[in-house]
VOGU-788068 format. One record per residue (C-alpha): x, y, z. Coordinates in nm, 4 decimals, m for minus. Layout:
<volums>
<volum><east>X</east><north>Y</north><up>Z</up></volum>
...
</volums>
This chain:
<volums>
<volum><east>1.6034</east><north>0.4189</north><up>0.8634</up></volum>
<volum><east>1.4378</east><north>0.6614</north><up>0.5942</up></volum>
<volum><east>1.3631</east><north>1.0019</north><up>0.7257</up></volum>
<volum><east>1.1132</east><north>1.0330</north><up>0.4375</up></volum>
<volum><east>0.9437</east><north>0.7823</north><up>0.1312</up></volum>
<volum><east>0.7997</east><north>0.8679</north><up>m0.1946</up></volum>
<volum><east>0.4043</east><north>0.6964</north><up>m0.1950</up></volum>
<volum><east>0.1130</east><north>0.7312</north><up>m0.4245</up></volum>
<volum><east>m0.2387</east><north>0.6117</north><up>m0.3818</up></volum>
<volum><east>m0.5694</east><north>0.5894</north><up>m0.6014</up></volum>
<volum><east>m0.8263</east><north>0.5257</north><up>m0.4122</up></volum>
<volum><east>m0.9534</east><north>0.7180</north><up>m0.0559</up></volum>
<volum><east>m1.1784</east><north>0.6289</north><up>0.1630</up></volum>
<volum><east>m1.3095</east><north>0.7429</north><up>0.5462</up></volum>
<volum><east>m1.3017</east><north>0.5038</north><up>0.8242</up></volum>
<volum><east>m1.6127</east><north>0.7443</north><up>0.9973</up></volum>
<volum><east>m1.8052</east><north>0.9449</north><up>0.7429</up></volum>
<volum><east>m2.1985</east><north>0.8777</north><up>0.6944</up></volum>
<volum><east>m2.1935</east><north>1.0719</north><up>0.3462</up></volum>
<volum><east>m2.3335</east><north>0.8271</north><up>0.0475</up></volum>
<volum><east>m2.0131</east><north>0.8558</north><up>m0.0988</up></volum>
<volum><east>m1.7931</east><north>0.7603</north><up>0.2626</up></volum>
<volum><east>m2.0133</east><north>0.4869</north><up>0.2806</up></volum>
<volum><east>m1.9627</east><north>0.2984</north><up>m0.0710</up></volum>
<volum><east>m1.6024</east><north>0.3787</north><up>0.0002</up></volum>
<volum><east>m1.5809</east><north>0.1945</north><up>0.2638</up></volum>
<volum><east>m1.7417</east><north>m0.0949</north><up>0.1348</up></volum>
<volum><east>m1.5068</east><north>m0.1016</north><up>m0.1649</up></volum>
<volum><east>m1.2076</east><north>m0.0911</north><up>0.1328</up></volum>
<volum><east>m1.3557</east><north>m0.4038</north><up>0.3194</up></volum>
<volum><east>m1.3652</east><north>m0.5749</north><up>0.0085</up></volum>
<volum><east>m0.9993</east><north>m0.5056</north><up>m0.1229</up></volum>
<volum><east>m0.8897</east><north>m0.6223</north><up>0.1721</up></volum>
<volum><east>m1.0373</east><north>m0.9406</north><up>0.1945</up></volum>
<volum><east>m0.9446</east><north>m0.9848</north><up>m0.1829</up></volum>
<volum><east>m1.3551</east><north>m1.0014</north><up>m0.2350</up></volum>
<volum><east>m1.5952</east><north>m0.8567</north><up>m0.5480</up></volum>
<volum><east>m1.7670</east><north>m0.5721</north><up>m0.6501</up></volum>
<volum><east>m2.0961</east><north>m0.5668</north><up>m0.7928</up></volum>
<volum><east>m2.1082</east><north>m0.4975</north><up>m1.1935</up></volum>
<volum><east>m2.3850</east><north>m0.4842</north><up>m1.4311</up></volum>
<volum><east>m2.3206</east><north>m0.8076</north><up>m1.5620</up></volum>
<volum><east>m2.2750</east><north>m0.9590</north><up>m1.2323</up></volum>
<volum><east>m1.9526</east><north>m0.9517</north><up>m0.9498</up></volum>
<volum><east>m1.5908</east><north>m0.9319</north><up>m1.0636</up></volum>
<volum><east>m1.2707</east><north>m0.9642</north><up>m0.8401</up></volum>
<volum><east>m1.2577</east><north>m0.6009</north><up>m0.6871</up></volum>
<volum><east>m0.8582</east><north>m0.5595</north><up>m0.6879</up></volum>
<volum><east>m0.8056</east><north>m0.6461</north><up>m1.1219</up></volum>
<volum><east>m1.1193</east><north>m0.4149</north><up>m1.1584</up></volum>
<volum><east>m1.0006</east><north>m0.1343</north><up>m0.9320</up></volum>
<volum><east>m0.6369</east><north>m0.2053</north><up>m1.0988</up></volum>
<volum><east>m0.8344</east><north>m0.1420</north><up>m1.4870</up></volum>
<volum><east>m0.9706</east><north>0.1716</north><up>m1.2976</up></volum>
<volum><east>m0.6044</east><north>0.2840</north><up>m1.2634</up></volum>
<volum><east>m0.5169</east><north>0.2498</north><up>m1.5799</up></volum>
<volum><east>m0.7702</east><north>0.4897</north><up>m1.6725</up></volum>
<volum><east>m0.7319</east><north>0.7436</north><up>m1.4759</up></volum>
<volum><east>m0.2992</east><north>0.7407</north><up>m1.4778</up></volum>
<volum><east>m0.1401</east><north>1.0302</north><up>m1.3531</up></volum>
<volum><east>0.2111</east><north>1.0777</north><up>m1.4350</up></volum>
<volum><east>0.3072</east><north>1.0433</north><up>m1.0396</up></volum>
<volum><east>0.1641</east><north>0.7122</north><up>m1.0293</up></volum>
<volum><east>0.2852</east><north>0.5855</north><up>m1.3522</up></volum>
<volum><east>0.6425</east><north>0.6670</north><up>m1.2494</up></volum>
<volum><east>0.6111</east><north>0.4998</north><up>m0.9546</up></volum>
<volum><east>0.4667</east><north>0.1864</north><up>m1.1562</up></volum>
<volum><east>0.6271</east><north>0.1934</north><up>m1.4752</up></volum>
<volum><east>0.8125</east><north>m0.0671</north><up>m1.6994</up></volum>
<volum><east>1.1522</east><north>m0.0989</north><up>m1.5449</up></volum>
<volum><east>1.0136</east><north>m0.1067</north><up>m1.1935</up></volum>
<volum><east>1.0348</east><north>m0.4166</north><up>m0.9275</up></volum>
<volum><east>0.6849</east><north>m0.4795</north><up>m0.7254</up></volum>
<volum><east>0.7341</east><north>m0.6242</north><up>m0.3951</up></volum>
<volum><east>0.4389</east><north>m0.7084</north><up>m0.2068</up></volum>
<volum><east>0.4554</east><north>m0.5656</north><up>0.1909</up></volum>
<volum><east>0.4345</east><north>m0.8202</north><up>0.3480</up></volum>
<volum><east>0.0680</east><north>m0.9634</north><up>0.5968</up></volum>
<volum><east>0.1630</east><north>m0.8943</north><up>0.9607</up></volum>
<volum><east>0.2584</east><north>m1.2392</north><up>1.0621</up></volum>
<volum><east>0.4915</east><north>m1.4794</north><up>0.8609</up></volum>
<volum><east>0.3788</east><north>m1.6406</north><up>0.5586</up></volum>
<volum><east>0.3722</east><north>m2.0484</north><up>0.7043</up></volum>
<volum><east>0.5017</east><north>m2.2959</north><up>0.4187</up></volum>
<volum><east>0.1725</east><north>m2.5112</north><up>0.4912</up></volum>
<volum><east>m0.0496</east><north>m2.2059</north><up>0.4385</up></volum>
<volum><east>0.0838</east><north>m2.1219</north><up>0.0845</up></volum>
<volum><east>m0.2664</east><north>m1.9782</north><up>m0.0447</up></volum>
<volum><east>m0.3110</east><north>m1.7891</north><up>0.2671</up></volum>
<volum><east>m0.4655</east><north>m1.4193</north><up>0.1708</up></volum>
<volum><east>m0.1870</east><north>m1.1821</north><up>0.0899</up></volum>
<volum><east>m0.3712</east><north>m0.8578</north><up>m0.0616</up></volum>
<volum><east>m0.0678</east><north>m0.7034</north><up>m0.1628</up></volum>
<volum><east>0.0550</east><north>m0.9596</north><up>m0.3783</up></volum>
<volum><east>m0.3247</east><north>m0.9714</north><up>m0.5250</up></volum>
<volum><east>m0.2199</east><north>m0.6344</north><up>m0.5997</up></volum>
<volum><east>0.0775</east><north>m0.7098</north><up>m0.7926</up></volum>
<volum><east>m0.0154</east><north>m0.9786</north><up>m0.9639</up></volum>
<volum><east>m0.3094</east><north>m0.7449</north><up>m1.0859</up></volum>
<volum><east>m0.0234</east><north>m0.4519</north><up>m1.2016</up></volum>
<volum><east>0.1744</east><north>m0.7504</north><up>m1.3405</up></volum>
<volum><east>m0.1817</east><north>m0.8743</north><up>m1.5624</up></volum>
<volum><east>m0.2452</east><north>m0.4797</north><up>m1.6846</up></volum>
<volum><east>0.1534</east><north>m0.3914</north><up>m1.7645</up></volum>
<volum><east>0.2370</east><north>m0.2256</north><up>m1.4668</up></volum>
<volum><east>0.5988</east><north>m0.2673</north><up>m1.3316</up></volum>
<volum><east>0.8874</east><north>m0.4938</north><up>m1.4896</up></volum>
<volum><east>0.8185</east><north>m0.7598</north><up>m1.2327</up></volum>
<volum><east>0.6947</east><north>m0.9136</north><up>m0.8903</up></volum>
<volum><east>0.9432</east><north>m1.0420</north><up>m0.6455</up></volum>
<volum><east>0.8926</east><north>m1.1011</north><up>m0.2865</up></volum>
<volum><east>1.1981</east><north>m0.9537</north><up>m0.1657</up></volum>
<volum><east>1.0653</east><north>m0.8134</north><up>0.2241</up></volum>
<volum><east>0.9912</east><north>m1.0788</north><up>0.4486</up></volum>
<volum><east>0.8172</east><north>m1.0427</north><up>0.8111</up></volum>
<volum><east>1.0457</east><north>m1.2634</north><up>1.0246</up></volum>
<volum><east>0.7897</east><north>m1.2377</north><up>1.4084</up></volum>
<volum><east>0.4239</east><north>m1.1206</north><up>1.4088</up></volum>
<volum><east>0.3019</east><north>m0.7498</north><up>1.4676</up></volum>
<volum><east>m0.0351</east><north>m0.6409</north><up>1.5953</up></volum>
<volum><east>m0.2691</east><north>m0.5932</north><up>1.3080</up></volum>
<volum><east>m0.3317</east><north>m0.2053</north><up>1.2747</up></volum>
<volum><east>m0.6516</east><north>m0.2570</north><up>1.1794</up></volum>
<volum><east>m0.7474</east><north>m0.3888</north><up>1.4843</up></volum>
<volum><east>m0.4803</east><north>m0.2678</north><up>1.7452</up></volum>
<volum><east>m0.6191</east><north>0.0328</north><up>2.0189</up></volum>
<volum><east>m0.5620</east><north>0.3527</north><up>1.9500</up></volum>
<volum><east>m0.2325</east><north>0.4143</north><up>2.0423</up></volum>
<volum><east>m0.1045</east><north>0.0422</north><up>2.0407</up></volum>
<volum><east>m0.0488</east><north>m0.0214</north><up>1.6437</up></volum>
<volum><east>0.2916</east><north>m0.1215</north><up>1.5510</up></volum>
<volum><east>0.5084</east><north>0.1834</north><up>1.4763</up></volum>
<volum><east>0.7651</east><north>0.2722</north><up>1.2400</up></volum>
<volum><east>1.1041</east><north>0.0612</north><up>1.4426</up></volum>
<volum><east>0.8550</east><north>m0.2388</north><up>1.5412</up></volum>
<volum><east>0.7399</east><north>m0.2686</north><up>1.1851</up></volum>
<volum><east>1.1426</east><north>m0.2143</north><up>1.0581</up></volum>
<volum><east>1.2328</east><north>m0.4876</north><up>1.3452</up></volum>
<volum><east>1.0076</east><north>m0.7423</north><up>1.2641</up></volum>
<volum><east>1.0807</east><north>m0.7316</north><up>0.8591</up></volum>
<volum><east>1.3940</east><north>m0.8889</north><up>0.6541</up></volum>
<volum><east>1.4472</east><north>m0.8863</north><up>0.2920</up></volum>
<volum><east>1.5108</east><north>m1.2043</north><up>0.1280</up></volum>
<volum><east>1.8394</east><north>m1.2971</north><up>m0.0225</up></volum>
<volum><east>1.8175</east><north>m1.3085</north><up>m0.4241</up></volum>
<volum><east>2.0971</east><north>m1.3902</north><up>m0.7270</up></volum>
<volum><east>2.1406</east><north>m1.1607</north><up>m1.0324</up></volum>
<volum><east>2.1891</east><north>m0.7745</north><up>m1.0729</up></volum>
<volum><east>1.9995</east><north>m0.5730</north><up>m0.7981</up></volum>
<volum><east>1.7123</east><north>m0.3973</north><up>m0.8817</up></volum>
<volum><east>1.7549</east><north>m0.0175</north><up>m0.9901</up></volum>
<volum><east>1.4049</east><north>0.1132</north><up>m0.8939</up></volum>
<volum><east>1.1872</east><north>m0.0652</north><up>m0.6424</up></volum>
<volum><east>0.8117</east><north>m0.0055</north><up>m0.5779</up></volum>
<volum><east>0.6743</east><north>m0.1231</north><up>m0.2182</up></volum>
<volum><east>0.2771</east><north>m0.2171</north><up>m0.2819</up></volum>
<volum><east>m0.0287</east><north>m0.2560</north><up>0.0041</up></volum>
<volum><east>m0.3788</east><north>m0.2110</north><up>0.0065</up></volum>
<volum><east>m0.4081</east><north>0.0845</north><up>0.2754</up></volum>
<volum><east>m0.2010</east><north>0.3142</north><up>0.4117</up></volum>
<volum><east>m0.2854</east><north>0.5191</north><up>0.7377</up></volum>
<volum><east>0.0201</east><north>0.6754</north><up>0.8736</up></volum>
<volum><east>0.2594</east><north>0.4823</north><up>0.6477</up></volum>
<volum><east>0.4471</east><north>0.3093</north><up>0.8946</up></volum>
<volum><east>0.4531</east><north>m0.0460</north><up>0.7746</up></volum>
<volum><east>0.5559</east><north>0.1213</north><up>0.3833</up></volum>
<volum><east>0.8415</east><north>0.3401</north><up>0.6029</up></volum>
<volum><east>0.9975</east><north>0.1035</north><up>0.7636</up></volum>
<volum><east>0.9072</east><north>m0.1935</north><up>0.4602</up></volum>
<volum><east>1.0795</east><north>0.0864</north><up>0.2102</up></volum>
<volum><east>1.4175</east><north>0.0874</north><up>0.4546</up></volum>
<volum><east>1.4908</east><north>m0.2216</north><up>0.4960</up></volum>
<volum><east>1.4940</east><north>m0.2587</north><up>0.0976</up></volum>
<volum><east>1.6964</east><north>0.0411</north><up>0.0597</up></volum>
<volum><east>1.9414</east><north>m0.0745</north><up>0.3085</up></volum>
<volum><east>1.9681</east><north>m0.4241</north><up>0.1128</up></volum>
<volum><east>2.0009</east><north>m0.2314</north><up>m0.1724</up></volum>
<volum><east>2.1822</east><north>0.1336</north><up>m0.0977</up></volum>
<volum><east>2.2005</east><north>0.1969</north><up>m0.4606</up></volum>
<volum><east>1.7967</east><north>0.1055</north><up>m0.5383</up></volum>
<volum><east>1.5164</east><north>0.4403</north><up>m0.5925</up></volum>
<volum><east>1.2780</east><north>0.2992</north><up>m0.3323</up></volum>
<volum><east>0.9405</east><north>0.4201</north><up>m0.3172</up></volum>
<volum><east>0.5744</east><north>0.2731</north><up>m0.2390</up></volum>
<volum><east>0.1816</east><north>0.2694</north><up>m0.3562</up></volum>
<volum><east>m0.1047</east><north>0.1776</north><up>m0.1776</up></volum>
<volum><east>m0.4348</east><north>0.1012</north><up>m0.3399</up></volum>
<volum><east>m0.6286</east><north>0.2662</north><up>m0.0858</up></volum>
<volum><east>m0.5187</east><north>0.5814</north><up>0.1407</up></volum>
<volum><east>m0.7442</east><north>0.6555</north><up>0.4925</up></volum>
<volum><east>m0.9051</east><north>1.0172</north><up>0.4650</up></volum>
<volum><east>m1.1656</east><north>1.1704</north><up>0.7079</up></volum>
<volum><east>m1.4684</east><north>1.3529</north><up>0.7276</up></volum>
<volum><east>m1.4774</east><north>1.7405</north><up>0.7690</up></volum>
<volum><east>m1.5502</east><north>2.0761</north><up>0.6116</up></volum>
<volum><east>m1.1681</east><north>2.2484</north><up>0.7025</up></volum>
<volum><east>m1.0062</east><north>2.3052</north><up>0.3520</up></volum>
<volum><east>m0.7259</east><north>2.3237</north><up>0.5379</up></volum>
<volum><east>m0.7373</east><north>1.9666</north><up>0.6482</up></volum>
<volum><east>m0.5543</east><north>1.7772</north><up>0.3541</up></volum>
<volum><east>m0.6523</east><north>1.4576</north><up>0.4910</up></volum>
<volum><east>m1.0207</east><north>1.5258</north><up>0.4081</up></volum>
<volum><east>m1.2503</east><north>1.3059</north><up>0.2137</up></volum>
<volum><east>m1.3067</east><north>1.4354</north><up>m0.1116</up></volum>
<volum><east>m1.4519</east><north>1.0990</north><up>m0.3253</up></volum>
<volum><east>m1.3502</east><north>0.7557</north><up>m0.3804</up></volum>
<volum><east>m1.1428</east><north>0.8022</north><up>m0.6944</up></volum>
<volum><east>m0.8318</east><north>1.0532</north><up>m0.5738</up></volum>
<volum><east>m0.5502</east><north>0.9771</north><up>m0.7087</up></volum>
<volum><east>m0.2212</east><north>1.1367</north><up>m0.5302</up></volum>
<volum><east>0.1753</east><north>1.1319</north><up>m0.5074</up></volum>
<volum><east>0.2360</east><north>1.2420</north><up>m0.1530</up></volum>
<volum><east>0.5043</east><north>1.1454</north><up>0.1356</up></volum>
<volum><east>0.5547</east><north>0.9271</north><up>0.4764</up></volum>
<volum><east>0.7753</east><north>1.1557</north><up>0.6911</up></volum>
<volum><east>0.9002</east><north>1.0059</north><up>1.0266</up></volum>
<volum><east>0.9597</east><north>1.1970</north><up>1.3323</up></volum>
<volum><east>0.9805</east><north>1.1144</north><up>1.7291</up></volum>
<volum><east>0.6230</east><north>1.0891</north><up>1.6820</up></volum>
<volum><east>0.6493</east><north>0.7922</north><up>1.4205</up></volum>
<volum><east>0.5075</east><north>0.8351</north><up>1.0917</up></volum>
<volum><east>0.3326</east><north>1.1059</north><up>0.9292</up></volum>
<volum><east>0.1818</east><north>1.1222</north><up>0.5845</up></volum>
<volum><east>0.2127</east><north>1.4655</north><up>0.4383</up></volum>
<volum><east>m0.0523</east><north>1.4746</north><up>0.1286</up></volum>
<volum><east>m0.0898</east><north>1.7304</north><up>m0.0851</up></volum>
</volums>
């Protein structure tokens, strides 16, 4: 198991502010993760591609590294296992790469990390009962492939909270492949509301692009922003 994993997001948003800008945030959230639309001038677009464009505008050298050329994208996987007669089921995360793929991000997609049983969803689990860091590395596999093994891997998702699905999703890969640089990026990062500047998991504004770290500890995992 990892002790510690290399993530970047570009997007924040706060699961309990009332501020105007928490607010739209959290709309734009709900929509990523039902793969849904944003209102534009000239009427609504797919969300993900648009917030994906957004990226690309506002690139940071953190984030490019983490999705540049010679880079594999591998979609975390949903929380139960992907059912051969459900083959469009929703899978945000591969939305996600297939929107890097479209703008130039990354070398390629490739479903390497399966989830072999169901977890709770953490969305919806009591406080205190979302799946940690060994459930999460327990429940996933990584799919056998042919052909050279990838040199630098990029885990993607939609949110991370803690960063225990991308923790334990990041080690298995880098156990199947010892001699991989594994890393992830989530679209989306939870922040919260508050006035402490020493709180560096505070809201600031929907746009917030960082390169932080998932640390894991007897506690489970931790993110450590900036």
């Amino acid at each position: 198991m990892l002790s510690s994993l290399q993530f970047g997001s570009f997007l924040a948003y706060s699961p309990h502010g009332k501020s105007a800008a928490e607010l739209a945030a959290r709309t734009i959230c709900r929509e990523i993760k039902r793969d849904g639309y944003v209102r534009r001038e000239l009427g609504e677009e797919r969300i993900i591609p648009y917030a994906v464009r957004r990226l690309r505008e506002c690139l940071t050298p953190g984030l490019a590294d983490l999705l540049a050329a010679d880079v594999v994208l591998v979609p975390a996987p949903r929380s139960a296992p992907q059912l051969p007669r459900q083959p469009n089921a929703l899978w945000v995360s591969r939305s996600i790469c297939e929107a890097l793929r479209a703008a130039g991000f990354g070398q390629r997609l490739e479903p390497l990390l399966l989830r072999r049983r169901a977890v709770a969803k953490s969305a919806f689990a009591r406080r205190g009962a979302r799946p940690g860091v060994q459930e999460h590395y327990d429940s996933f596999a990584v799919a056998p492939r042919l052909g050279e093994p990838p040199a630098r891997i990029t885990l993607i998702d939609d949110v991370i909270t803690r960063g225990a699905t991308l923790l334990a999703g990041a080690s298995r890969l880098a156990e199947a492949f010892p001699e991989a640089t594994v890393r992830a990026f989530a679209l989306v990062r939870t922040q919260y509301p508050g006035d402490r500047e020493r709180d560096r998991q505070r809201f600031h504004c929907v746009v917030d692009p960082v390169t932080a770290r998932v640390t894991r500890s007897r506690y489970g995992a931790w993110r450590r922003d900036p």
